[in-house]
C-alpha positions in Angstrom: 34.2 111.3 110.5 37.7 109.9 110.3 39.5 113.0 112.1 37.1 112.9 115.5 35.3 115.6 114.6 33.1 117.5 111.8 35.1 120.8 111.7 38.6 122.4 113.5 39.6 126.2 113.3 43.1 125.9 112.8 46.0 128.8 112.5 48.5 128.2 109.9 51.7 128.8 108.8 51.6 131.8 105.7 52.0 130.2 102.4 51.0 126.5 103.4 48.9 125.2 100.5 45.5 123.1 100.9 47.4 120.0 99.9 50.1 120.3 102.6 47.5 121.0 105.0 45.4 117.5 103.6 48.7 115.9 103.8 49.4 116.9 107.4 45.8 115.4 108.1 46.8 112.2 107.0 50.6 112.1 109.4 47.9 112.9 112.3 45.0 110.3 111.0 46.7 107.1 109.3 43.6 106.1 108.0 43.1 109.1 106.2 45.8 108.1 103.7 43.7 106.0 102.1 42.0 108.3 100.3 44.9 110.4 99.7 44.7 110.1 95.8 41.0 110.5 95.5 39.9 113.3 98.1 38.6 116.7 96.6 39.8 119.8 98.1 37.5 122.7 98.4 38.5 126.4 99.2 35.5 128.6 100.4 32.9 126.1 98.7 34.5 126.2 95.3 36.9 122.6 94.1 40.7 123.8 94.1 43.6 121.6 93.0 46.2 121.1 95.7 48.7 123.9 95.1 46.0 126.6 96.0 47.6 128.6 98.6 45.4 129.0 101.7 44.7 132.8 103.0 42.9 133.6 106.6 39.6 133.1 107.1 39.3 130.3 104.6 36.7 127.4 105.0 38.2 124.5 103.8 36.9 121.3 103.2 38.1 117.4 101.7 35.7 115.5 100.6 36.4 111.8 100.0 35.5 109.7 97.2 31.6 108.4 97.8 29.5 106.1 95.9 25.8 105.8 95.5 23.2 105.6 92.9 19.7 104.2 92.7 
């Protein structure tokens, strides 16, 4: 895992939105940047687009792109 570890508990400002937050990642881990186009945001297990204003006690996840197949 790029950020050092597989999950934080973080407090926030009020009103930051899950793509600020992503984005803040990425001025704390440059290599996170990367993947700054391509990364799915999810907001209490359900795929939110990057405006989606974050509330307390969310779980939020990023989930880069991934390939695979048989």
């Amino acid at each position: 895992d790029i950020v050092g570890t597989p999950e934080v508990e973080l407090e926030l400002p009020d009103g930051i939105t899950a793509g600020e937050l992503f984005q803040s990642y990425c001025q704390q881990h440059a290599s996170l940047s990367r993947y700054a186009t391509n990364t799915m945001i999810s907001v209490n297990l359900e795929f939110v687009p990057p405006e989606t204003r974050l509330h307390e006690g969310d779980e939020i996840a990023f989930i880069p792109p991934v390939s695979g197949g048989c």
